[in-house]
ZAMARRO-350866 format. One record per residue (C-alpha): residue number from 1; residue in one letter; x, y, z. Coordinates in steps of 0.02 Angstrom, whole numbers, plus 50000, padded with zeros to 5 digits. Each point is the difference from the previous one (the first is absolute). Layout:
NUM; a; X; Y; Z
...
//
This chain:
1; x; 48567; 51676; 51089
2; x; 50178; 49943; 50012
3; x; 50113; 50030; 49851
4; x; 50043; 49830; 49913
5; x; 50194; 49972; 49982
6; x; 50072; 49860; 49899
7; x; 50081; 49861; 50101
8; x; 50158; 50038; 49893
9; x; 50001; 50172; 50079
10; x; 49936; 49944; 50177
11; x; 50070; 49883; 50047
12; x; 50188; 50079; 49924
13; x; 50138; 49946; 50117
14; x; 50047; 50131; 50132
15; x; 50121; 49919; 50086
16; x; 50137; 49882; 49957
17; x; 49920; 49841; 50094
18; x; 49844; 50050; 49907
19; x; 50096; 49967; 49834
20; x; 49957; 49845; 49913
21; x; 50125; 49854; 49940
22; x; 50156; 50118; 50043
23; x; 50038; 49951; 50164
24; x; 50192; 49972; 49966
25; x; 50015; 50153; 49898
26; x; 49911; 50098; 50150
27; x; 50093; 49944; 50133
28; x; 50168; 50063; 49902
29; x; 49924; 50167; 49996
30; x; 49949; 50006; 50177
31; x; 50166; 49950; 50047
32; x; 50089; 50137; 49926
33; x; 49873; 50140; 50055
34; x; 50052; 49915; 50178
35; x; 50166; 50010; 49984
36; x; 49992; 50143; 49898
37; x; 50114; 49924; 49863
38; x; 49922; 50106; 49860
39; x; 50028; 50031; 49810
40; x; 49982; 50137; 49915
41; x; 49912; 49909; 49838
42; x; 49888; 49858; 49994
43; x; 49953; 49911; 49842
44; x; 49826; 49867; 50038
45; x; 49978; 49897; 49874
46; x; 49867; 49873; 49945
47; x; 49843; 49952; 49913
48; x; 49820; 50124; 50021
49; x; 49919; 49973; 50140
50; x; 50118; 49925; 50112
51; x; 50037; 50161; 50135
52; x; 50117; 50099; 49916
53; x; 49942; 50162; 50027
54; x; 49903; 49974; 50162
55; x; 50170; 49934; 50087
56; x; 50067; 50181; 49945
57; x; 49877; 50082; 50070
58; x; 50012; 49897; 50176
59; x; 50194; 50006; 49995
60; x; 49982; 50184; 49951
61; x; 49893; 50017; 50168
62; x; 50094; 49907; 50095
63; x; 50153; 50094; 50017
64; x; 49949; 50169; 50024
65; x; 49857; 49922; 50132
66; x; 50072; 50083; 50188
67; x; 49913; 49852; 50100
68; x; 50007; 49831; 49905
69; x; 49941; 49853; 50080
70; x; 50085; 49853; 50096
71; x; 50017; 49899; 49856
72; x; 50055; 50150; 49869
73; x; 49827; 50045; 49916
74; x; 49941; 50180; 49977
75; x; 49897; 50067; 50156
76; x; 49873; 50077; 49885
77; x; 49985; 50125; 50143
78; x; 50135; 50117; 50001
79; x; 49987; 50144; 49871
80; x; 50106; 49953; 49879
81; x; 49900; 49842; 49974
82; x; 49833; 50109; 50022
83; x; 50058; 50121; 49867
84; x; 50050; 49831; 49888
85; x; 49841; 49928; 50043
86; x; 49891; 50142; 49932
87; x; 50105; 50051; 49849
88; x; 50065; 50150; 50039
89; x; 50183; 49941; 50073
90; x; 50111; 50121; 49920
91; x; 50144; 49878; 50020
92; x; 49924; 49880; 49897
93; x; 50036; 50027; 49797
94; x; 49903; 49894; 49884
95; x; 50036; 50010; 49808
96; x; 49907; 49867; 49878
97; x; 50139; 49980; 49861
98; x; 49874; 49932; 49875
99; x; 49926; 50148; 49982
100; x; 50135; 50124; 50067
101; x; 50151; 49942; 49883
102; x; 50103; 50165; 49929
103; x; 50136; 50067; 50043
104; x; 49933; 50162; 50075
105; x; 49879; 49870; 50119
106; x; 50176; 49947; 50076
107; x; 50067; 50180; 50008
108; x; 49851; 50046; 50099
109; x; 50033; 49856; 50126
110; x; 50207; 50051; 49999
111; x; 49920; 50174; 50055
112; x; 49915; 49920; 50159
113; x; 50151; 49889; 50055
114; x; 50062; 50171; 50038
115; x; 49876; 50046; 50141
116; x; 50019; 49921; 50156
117; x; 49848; 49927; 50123
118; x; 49901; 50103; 50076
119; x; 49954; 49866; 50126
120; x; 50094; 49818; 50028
121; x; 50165; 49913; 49948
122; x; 49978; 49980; 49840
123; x; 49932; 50055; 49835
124; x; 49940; 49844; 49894
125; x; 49979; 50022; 49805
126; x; 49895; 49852; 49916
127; x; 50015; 49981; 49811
128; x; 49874; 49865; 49941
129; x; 50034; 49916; 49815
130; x; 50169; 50085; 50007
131; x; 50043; 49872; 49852
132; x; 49892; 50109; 49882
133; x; 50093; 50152; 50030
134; x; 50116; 50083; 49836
135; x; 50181; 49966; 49970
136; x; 50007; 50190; 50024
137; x; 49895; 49988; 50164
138; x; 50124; 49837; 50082
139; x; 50161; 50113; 49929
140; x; 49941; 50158; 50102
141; x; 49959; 49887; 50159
142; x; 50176; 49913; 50022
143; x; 50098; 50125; 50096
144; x; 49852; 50036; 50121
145; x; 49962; 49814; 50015
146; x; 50163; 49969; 50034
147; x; 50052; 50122; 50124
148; x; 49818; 50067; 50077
149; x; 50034; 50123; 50159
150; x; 49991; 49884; 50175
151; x; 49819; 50048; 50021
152; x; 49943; 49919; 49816
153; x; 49949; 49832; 49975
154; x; 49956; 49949; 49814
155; x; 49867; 49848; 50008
156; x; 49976; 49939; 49799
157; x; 49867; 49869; 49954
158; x; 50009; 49914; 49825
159; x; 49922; 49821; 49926
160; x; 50108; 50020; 49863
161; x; 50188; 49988; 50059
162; x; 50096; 49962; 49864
163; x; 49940; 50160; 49909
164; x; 50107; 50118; 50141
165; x; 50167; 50041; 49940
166; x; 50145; 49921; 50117
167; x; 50040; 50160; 50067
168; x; 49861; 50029; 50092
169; x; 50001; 49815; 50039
170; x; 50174; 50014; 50082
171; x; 49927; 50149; 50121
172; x; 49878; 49907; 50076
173; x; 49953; 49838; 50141
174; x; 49893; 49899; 49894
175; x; 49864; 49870; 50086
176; x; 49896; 49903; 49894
177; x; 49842; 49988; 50043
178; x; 49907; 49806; 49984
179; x; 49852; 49937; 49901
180; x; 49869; 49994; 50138
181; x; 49946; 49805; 50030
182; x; 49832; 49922; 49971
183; x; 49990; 49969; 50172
184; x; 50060; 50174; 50079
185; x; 49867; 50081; 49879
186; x; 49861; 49874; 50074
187; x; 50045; 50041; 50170
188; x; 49995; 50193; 49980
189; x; 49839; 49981; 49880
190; x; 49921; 49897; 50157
191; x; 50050; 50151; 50129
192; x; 49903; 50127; 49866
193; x; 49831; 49873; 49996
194; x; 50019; 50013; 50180
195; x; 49997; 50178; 50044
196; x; 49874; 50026; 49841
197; x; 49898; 49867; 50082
198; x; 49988; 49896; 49834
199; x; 49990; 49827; 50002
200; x; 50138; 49922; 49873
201; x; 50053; 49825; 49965
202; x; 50175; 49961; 49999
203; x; 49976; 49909; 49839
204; x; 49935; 50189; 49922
205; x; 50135; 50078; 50098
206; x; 50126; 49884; 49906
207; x; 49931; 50034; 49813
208; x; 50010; 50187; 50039
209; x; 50196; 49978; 50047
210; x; 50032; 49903; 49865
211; x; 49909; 50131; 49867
212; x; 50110; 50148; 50104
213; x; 50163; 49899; 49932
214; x; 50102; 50060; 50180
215; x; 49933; 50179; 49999
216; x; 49911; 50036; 50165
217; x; 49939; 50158; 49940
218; x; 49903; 49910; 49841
219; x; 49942; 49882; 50112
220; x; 49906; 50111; 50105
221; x; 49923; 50083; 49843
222; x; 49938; 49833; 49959
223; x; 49935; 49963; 50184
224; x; 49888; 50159; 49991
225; x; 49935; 49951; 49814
226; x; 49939; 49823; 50050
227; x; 49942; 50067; 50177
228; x; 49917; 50158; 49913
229; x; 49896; 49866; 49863
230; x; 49959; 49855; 50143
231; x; 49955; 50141; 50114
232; x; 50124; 49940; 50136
233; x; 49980; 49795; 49981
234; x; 50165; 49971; 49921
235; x; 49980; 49814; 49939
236; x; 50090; 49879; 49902
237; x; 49869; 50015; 49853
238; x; 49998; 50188; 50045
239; x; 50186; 50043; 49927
240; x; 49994; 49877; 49877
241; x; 49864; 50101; 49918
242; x; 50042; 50161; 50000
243; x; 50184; 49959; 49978
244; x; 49980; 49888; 49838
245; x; 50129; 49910; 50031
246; x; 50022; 49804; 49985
247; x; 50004; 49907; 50133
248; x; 50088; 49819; 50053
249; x; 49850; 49928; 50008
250; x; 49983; 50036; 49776
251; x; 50191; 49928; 50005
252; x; 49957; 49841; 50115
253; x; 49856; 49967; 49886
254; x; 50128; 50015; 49831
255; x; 50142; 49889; 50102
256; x; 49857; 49854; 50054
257; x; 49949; 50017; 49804
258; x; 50187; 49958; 49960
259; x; 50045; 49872; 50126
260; x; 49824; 49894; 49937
261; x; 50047; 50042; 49812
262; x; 49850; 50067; 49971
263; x; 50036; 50131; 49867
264; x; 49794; 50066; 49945
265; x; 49985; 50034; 50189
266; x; 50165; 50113; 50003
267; x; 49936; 50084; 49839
268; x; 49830; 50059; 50065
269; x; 50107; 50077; 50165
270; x; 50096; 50085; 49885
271; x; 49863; 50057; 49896
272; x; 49905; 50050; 50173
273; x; 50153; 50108; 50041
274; x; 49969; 50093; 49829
275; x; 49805; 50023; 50032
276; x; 50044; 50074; 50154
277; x; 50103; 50127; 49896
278; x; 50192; 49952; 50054
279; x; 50127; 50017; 49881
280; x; 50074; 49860; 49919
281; x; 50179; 50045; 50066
282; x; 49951; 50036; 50156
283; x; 49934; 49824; 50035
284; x; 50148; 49903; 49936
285; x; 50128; 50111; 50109
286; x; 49888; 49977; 50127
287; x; 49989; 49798; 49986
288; x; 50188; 50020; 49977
289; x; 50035; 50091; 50159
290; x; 49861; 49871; 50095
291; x; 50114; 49854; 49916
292; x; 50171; 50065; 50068
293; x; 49919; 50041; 50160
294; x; 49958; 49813; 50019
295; x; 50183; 49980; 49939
296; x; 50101; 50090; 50144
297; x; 49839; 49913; 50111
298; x; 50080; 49829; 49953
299; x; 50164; 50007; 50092
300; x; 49988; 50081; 50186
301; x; 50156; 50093; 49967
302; x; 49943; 50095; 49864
303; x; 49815; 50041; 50095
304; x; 50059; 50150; 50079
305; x; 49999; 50077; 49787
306; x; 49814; 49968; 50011
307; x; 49953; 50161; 50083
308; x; 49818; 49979; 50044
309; x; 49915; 49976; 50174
310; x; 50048; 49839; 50108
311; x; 49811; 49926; 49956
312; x; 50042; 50035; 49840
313; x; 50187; 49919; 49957
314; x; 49916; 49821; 50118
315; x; 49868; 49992; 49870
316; x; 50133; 50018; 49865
317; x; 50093; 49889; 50079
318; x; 49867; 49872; 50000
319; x; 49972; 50022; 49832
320; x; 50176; 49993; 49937
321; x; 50013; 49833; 50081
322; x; 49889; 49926; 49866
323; x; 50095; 50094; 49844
324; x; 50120; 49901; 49931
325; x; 50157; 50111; 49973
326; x; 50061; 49973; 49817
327; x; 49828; 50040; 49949
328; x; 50015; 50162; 50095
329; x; 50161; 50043; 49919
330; x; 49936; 49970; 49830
331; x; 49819; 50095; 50028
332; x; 50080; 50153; 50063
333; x; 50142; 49988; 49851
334; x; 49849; 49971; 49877
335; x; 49907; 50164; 50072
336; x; 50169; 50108; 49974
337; x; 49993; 49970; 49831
338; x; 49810; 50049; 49989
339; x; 50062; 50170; 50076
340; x; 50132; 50018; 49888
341; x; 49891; 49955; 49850
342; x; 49833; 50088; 50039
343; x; 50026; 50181; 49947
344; x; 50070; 49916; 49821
345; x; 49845; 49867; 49974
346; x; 49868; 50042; 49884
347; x; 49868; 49881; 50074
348; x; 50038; 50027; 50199
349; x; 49872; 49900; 50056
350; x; 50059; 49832; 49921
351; x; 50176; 50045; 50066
352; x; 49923; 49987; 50157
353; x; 49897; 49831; 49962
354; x; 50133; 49931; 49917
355; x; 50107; 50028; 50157
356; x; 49861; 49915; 50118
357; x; 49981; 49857; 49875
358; x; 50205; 49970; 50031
359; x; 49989; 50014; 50198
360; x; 49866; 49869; 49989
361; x; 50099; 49878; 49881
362; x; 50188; 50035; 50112
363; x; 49876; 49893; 50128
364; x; 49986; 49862; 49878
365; x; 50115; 49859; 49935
366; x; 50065; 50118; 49860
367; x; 50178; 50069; 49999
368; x; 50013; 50134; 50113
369; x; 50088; 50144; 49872
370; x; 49972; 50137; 50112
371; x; 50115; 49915; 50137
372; x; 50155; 50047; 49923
373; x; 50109; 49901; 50143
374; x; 49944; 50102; 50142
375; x; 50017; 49903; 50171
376; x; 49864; 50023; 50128
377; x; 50015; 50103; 50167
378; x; 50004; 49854; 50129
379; x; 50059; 49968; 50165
380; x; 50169; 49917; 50005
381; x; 50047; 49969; 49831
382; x; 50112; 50091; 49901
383; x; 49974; 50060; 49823
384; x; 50046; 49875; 49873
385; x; 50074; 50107; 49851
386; x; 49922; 49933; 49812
387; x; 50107; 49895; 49892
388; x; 50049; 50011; 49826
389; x; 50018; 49822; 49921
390; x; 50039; 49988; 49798
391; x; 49892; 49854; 49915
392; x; 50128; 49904; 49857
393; x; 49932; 49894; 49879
394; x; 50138; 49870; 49949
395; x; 49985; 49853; 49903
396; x; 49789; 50026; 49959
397; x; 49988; 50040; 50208
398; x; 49962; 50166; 50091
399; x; 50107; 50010; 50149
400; x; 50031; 50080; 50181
401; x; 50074; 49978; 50178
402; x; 49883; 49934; 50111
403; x; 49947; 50097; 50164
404; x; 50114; 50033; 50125
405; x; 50016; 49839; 50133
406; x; 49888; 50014; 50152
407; x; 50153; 50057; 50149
408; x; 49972; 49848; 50115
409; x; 49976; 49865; 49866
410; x; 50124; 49973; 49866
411; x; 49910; 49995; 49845
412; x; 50044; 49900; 49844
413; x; 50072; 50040; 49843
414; x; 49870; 50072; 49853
415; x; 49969; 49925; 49853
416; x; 50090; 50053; 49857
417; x; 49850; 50101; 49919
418; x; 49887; 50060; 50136
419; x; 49911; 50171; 50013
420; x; 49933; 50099; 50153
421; x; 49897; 50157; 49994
422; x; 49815; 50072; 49984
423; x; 50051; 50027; 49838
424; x; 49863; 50128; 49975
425; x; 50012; 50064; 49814
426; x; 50123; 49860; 49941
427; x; 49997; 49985; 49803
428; x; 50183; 49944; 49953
429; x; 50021; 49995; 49827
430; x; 50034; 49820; 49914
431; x; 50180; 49951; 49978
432; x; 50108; 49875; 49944
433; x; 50124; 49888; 50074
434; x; 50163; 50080; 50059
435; x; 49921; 50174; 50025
436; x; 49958; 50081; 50166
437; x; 49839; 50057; 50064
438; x; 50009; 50123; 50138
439; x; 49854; 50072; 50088
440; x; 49997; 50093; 50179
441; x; 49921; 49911; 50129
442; x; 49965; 50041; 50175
443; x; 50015; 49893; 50149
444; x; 49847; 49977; 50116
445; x; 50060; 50011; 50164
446; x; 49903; 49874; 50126
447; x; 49916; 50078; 50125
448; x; 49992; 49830; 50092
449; x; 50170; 50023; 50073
450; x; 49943; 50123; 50137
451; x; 49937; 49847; 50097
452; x; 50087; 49814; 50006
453; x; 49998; 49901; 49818
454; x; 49895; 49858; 49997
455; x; 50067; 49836; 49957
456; x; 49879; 49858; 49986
457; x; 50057; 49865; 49915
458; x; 49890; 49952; 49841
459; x; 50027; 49846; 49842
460; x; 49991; 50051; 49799
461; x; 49832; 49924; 49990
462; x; 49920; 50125; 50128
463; x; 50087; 50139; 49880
464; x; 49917; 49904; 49846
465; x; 49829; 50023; 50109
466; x; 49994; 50179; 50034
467; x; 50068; 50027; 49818
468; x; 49822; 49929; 49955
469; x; 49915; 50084; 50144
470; x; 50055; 50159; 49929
471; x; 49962; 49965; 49834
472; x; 49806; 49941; 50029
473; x; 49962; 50183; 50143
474; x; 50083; 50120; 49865
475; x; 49888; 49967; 49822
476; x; 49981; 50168; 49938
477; x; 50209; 50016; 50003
478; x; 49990; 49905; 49806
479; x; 50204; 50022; 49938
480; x; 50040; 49951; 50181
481; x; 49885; 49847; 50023
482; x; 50059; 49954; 49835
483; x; 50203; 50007; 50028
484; x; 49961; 49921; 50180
485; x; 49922; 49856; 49913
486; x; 50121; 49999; 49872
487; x; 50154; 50010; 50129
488; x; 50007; 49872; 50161
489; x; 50131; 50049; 50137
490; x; 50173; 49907; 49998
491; x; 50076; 49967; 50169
492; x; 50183; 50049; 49997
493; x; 50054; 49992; 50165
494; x; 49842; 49935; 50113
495; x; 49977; 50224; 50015
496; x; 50014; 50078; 49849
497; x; 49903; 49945; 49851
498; x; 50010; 50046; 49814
499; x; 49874; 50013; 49871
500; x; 50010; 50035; 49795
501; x; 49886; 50136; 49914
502; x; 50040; 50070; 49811
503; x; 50065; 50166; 49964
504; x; 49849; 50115; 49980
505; x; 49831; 49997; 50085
506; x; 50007; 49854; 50076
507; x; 50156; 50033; 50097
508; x; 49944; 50186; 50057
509; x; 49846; 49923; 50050
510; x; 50086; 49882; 50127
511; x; 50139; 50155; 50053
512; x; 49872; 50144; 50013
513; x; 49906; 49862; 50137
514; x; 50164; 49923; 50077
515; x; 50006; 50096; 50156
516; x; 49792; 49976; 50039
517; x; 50039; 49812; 49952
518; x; 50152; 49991; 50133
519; x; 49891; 50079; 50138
520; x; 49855; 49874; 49949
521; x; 50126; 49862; 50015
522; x; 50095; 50040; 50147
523; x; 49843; 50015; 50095
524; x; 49933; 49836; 49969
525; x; 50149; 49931; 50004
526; x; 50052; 50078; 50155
527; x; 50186; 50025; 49933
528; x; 50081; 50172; 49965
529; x; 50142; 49900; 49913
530; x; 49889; 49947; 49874
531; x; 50063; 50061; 49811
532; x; 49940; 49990; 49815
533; x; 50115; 50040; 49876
534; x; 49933; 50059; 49821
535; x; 50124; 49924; 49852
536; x; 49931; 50101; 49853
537; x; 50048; 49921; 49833
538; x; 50004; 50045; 49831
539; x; 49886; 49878; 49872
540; x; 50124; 49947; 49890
541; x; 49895; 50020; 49837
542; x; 49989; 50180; 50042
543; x; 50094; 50124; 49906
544; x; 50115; 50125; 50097
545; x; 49922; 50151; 49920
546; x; 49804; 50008; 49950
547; x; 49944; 50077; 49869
548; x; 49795; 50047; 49991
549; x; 49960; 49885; 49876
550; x; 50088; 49873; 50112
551; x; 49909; 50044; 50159
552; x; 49817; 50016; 49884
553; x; 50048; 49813; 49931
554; x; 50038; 49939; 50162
555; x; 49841; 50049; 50097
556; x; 49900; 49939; 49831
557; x; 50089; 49825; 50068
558; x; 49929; 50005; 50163
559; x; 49838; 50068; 49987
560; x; 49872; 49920; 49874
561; x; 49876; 50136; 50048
562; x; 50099; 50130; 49930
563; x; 50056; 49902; 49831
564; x; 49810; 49988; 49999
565; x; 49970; 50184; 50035
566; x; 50146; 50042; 49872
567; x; 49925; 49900; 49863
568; x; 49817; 50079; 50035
569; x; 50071; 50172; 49975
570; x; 50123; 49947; 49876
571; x; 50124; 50089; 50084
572; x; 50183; 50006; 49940
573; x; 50185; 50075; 50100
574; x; 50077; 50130; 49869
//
């Protein structure tokens, strides 16, 4: 019976064309074999996995082979490469620094610079994890490194290259080895199925070189794990199993739960993901990562940072299509701060919930807090930086400029006490006449201007109908139903229209709902122009600074049920 061999081990590159998601760095090599252009110290840096190692083995080959090929690869049939081949090439020095890291390990290999080849050109010494080698062990290499007899070349390997000391940095040619792609490792995993004679599906193929995270040598591993428990049927279903990993599919599910607001649904996926034994952090980096790769997938010149298969970054794309960008910005800023706050919660779970409850509500007509004035990734439109604006309350009036004017319509002048914003979290103190009240405000950029403004002309009275309209299709919104009805729109200029609401409640109501209210508007009224301006006054029975007696006496004033409740319980404010 044949002797199994891993794939990782198999199917080992032997030749530089054999070397996967290299080809740039392996031509350069080739070329200076060919030319015979050659240092005397190499340094090949990069992450596990990626060829290190088994490009200094083929380079290593290479130059002492006596009949290389057309195209400069090893003949494999000369005796230097036969000798290579079987181990027992005496011109060949291997030394495995992580385990081989004294000074006297380094001695021993000054000793054998000294002897010549017995056979070939050259005599290559290859010095694996030479980052984990002593101070002492670097200090007693330098003069050797630096001037080796013509016959030595040094060939050092690290994944760690800020930990070598300049000095031997400054002795060597360093290439940098790449990441290997999601699609280079699908193509080379496809060539293994092949010649095992496994039947794999490319969407299998594509979770395994996304688990390997751009090392082809972990990704092989994984190939023979899911082939060894499917006995050779390497399915979708297959390597999602014995991978445990979680797939798009759990993430589409959690983003259609979001888009349709439905937050139990999105809590039982979450609580799935638990029963199936994930950990908590692990999902939300992973919806975060899913979330920014629908991000770059928004924009097609940012696609080419998805790095996933081209099935793969179209069905992105498709999906992207339907995400609208600020929400992205603000889900993926909310999930940061999970990450940053999970090791230090008590209660991780409800961290988590509470996080999924917020991605569901940054779909609703609620102010978007997790937006922080970040513009989305579209084509053709520049970012819009956020604006600052102060809020002044003069003569019993909060005040601010108005928006910005619209570039290709002038726009008219504000009222003298208008206000702008989201105004998530606005609770300005009460204050008297002559003072100033100064919040910070952010300007909501309008994403209409990537395409042409409307302009329909409307009257004041079809302003006065959707006011209504509004009012009757939003009855569980009670402080903003009750300003609206309260507060009926004041034409100013025929555009822009101003409305009244006092200090408090009632005017955050009407500011925390502004920008919802001009989209609703606009819409209907099929005019981007279209403006409300917010004049937030002071009642002028209301003391500048309130005391708690004053605030308990006031709400005994407007709310018989709780004069009744107070008397009940004969309750008194100390």
């Amino acid at each position: 019976m044949e002797q199994y061999i891993v794939s990782a081990r198999k199917y080992r590159p032997s030749t530089f064309a054999s070397v996967v998601g290299q080809r740039t760095l392996a031509s350069t090599l080739k070329n200076a074999i060919a030319t015979d252009r050659l240092a005397h110290a190499y340094l090949f840096c990069g992450s596990r996995g990626v060829g290190k190692t088994s490009c200094a083995r083929i380079f290593a080959k290479t130059i002492n082979c006596t009949n290389r090929t057309s195209d400069g690869e090893p003949c494999n049939e000369c005796p230097s490469c036969k000798s290579f081949n079987d181990g027992n090439s005496m011109n060949i020095v291997e030394l495995d620094a992580a385990s081989h890291n004294g000074i006297d390990d380094i001695k021993n290999i000054v000793d054998q610079v000294q002897v010549p080849p017995t056979a070939g050109k050259y005599r290559v010494f290859i010095i694996d994890e030479v980052h984990m080698l002593s101070n002492a062990a670097f200090n007693a290499f330098l003069k050797t490194l630096e001037e080796p007899p013509s016959y030595v070349i040094f060939i050092l390997a690290t994944t760690e290259k800020h930990k070598i000391i300049p000095t031997i940095l400054s002795r060597c040619q360093i290439y940098d080895f790449n990441r290997i792609t999601i699609n280079d490792m699908v193509e080379h995993l496809s060539y293994v199925a092949q010649q095992e004679g496994y039947q794999a599906d490319k969407a299998a193929l594509n979770v395994i070189a996304r688990k390997a995270d751009g090392a082809m040598r972990d990704a092989l591993s994984i190939f023979d794990q899911v082939a060894a428990s499917s006995r050779g049927n390497i399915s979708y279903q297959a390597a999602i199993d014995n991978l445990n990993v979680l797939d798009s599919a759990t993430y589409n599910r959690l983003l259609d739960a979001f888009n349709a607001k439905k937050l139990p649904e999105a809590l039982l996926i979450y609580k799935d993901v638990r029963d199936r034994g994930f950990d908590s952090l692990f999902f939300v980096n992973g919806l975060a990562q899913y979330l920014r790769d629908l991000m770059v997938a928004q924009n097609p010149a940012t696609l080419p940072l998805l790095d996933a298969t081209d099935d793969v970054r179209a069905e992105m794309t498709q999906r992207a299509a339907a995400v609208e960008p600020k929400w992205l910005y603000g889900a993926i800023d909310l999930l940061n701060d999970v990450d940053l706050n999970y090791r230090a919660s008590s209660n991780k779970q409800l961290l988590v919930e509470l996080a999924l409850i917020r991605l569901c509500q940054l779909l609703s007509p609620l102010p978007k807090a997790y937006s922080k004035g970040l513009d989305p990734i579209v084509a053709n439109e520049p970012a819009q930086p956020a604006m600052q604006q102060p809020v002044a309350v003069q003569n019993q009036a909060a005040t601010a400029p108005a928006p910005a004017p619209v570039p290709d319509r002038p726009a008219a002048a504000a009222p003298a006490s208008t206000h702008h914003s989201q105004a998530a979290n606005f609770a300005p103190s009460l204050a008297g006449p002559g003072l100033s009240l100064r919040h910070s405000v952010k300007a909501t950029p309008r994403t209409e201007s990537a395409t042409a403004l409307r302009d329909k002309a409307f009257a004041a009275d079809d302003v006065e109908r959707l006011w209504r309209e509004y009012i009757d299709t939003h009855p569980g919104e009670r402080f903003l139903v009750a300003t609206m009805r309260k507060a009926t729109p004041q034409s100013a200029d025929g555009i822009r229209f101003a409305i009244e609401a006092e200090e408090g409640v009632m005017a955050n109501s009407v500011l925390q709902h502004l920008d919802v209210l001009h989209k609703w508007m606009r819409d209907r009224l099929e005019n981007d122009h279209f403006e409300i301006d917010v004049k937030v006054t002071v009642s002028p029975d209301s003391p500048s600074v309130w005391t708690d007696r004053q605030v308990f006496e006031h709400m005994l004033k407007k709310s018989e049920d709780l004069t009744a409740l107070v008397s009940r319980l004969k309750l008194t404010l100390d």
